[in-house]
C-alpha positions, -999 to 999 in steps of 0.1 A, spaced: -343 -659 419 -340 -692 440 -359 -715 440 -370 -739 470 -381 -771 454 -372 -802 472 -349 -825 457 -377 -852 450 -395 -824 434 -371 -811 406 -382 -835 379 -416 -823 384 -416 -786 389 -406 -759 364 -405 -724 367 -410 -699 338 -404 -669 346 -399 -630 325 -372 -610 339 -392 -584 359 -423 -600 368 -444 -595 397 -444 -628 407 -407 -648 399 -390 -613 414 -412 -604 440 -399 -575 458 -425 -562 486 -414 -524 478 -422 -527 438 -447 -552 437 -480 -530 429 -459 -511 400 -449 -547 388 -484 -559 387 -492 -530 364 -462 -534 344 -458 -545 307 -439 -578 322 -465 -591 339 -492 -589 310 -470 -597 282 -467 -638 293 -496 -638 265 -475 -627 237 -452 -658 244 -417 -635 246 -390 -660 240 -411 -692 240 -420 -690 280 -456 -698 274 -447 -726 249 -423 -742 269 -447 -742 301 -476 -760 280 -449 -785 264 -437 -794 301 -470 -796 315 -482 -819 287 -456 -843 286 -463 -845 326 -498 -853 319 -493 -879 295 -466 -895 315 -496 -897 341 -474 -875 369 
């Protein structure tokens, strides 16, 4: 997947995305069997640090006041 961040934006903007998911590989003709699928509920689980590394960016951003 591609992402359409401006340049100005890339500093700021992170994506954290599971290989699958309903969201980061949307795909109109799957996307009600991917909203049910093990992918999208298994973010909570923290496969491969995704969930850790989202908090850890989105921390250091708020302390950095951005």
């Amino acid at each position: 997947m591609r992402d359409d961040v401006p340049g100005s934006m890339t500093s700021r903007v992170r994506s954290y995305c599971l290989s699958g998911g309903a969201v980061c590989d949307a795909d109109p003709a799957r996307a009600l069997p991917a909203l049910h699928s093990h992918v999208h509920s298994s973010y909570r689980r923290n496969p491969g640090g995704v969930a850790d590394a989202a908090a850890d960016f989105a921390a250091a951003r708020a302390l950095a006041g951005r």
